[in-house]
Steps between C-alpha positions, in 0.01 A plus 500: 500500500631848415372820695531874463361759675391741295351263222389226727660114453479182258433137559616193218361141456262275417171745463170362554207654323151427419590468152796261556847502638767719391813274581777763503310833542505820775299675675527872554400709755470893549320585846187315596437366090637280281698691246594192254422155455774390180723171365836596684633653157236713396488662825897544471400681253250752623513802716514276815856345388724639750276277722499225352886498317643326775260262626622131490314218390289320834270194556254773655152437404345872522063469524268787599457520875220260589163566617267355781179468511480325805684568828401434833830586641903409572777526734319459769246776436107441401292773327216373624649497845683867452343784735734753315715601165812405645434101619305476135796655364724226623281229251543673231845615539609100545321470133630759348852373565417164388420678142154602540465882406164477483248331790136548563467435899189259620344464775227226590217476626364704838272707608418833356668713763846294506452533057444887517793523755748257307361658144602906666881306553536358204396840298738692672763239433386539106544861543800460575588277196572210716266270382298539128110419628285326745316180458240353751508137513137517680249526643245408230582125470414144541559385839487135364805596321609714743890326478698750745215744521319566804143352441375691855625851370317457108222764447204543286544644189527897531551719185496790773779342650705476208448851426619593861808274448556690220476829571754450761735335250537852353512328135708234641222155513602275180301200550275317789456116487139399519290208433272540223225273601465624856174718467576912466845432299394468137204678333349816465590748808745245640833523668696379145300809388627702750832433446491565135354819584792606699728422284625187677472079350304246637728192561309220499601195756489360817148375356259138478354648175365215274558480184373805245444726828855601460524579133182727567665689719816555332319578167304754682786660681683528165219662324447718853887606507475646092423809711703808487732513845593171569804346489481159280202399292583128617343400818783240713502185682624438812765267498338231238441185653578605861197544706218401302280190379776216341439414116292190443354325188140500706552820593688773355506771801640810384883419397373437123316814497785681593737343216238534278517873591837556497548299160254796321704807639242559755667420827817476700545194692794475784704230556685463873744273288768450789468160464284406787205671397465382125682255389750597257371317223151629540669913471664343175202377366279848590765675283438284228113492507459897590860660372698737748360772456168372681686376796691686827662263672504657885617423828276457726741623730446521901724612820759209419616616178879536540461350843598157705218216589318668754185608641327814350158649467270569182268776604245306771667122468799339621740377264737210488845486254684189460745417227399831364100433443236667722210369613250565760632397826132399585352361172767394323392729155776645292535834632685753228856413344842607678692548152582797270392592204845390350456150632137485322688575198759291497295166639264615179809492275665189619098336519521525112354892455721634213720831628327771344156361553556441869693879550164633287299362851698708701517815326280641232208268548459611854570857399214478278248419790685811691418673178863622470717525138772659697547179703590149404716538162824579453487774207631838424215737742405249721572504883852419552404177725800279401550144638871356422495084547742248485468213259363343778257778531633608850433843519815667518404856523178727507454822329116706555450808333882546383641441885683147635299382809677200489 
């Protein structure tokens, strides 16, 4: 890497785009933007050369920074444990050195005071360009697929209480999982409604929905979310097959609906492909039946990301880690993942996901449901959010918005 003060610094190797990989290419920076994406000899040859003349030939593998969708937490820290900005901060700071520049915080489940409270935290932390949005995993769901939500602490559906949510978000609420066939989500007047009228996604999961409720819903939402002010026209899907009714040749449940979705253009389904979640031959075969730029693989992420075995908390329940899966201490359910977003990616990758369609799941698909073009690509205007890898894909070092955070 080469670096100059006044015209800002240069990175060379393997450069992974959506469009393909550029295997001897730089990447230029000036400020906070990406100046120049270029084969190693044309940008030689541009203004940007003094950068670039003396840069040696590496086994780097430069990507866009990735993006999550869905973080509970790390390092110790919860968001939806976090009474202020500075123990939320600590979560996404142990991300964002792992090589995610972008994270929407989630919390789970609770009541409406402890949301409202935890939702005022995590806008001022989004204020502060910590984090890049807020998803609710809750309260609108199926409590008999409740996994590690709290089935005591799950609410009626309230549209009023989505618009309350999100007027303290301050333009901050991305997407809220909810369970289409619990009465007061879908239809007319409903809380997927609301949502689309504040310019935030339903995410549809945690649900028992049989089969065709789901695809109703997800239709609707997409026709809903053609509004003017929202982010995505795509409505999402909690992490696919986590959390709601199994496939079966009797009965479908909602995980064919979803594909079927996603397959069209007309959803975004996440994958918590860590390799205890979803099997990695299951994430291989979603790429191949929906293409990347359908699917955000995710985290899942709780407390113990970046942490030993242990004991930790997930908003209202107690949670067990051993050999680095979480579960309910009193239950036994799955409860979140404990891996970064770099580890999704390269379990995807060595699972059988090609390179550039697995780094497409962790960049610009995801920045599409922020609704973000400056995020998620690593072109000439774009956000200088630079992730160098090894060949290995390690992350070696971390770059967000033209500054190394790690």
């Amino acid at each position: 890497m080469a670096e100059n003060e006044l015209s800002g610094w240069a990175s060379r190797g393997r450069v992974v785009m959506d469009e393909g990989v550029l295997e001897d290419a730089v990447v230029v920076v000036e400020g906070d933007t990406i100046a120049l994406v270029a084969p190693c000899e044309e940008a030689r040859a541009s203004a940007w050369s003094t950068l670039v003349v003396d840069l040696a030939p590496t086994d780097d593998v430069l990507v866009p920074g990735l993006i999550d969708l869905h973080c509970h937490g790390g390092g110790g820290s919860s968001f939806p444990d976090s009474p202020d900005v500075a123990t939320a901060a600590v979560a996404a700071r142990e991300h964002l050195r792992a090589g995610t520049t972008s994270l929407v915080a989630s919390l789970v489940t609770a009541s409406r005071e402890t949301l409202l409270e935890r939702t005022a935290v995590l806008a001022d932390l989004a204020d502060a360009g910590e984090i890049a949005g807020i998803h609710l995993e809750g309260p609108f769901l199926s409590a008999d697929r409740c996994g590690a939500q709290d089935p005591t602490l799950m609410q009626v559906p309230d549209p009023d209480l989505v618009r309350e949510v999100a007027r303290v978000a301050r333009g901050h609420l991305v997407t809220m999982t909810v369970a289409p066939e619990v009465p007061g989500v879908a239809g007319p007047a409903g809380v997927a409604d609301a949502l689309a009228e504040v310019g935030a996604l339903p995410s549809f999961g945690h649900t028992d929905a049989a089969a065709g409720e789901m695809r109703a819903a997800l239709e609707e939402s997409f026709v809903r979310l053609g509004a003017d002010g929202v982010r995505s026209r795509r409505p999402t899907v909690t992490h696919l097959f986590n959390g709601m009714r199994p496939l079966a040749h009797r009965e479908a449940g909602p995980v064919p609906d979803c594909l079927a979705a996603a397959a069209r253009g007309r959803a975004v389904v996440e994958l918590v492909a860590d390799g205890t979640h979803v099997h990695p031959a299951l994430v291989r075969d979603v790429f191949d039946m929906v293409g990347a730029g359908n699917v955000a693989l995710v985290t899942d992420a709780m407390a113990a990301a970046g942490m030993p075995d242990g004991a930790y908390r997930l908003g209202s329940q107690d949670v067990t880690v051993v050999d680095g899966v979480a579960r309910l201490t009193h239950g036994g359910s799955i409860a979140g993942g404990t891996a970064h977003l770099a580890e999704v990616l390269r379990v995807t990758v060595e699972g059988g996901v090609p390179l550039v369609d697995a780094v497409r799941a962790v960049t610009s698909t995801p920045a599409a449901v922020l609704g973000r073009s400056d995020l998620g690509r690593l072109a000439a205007g774009a956000r200088a959010d630079v992730l160098v890898l090894g060949p290995d894909l390690s992350v070696r070092r971390v770059a967000r918005a033209g500054a190394w955070v790690a």
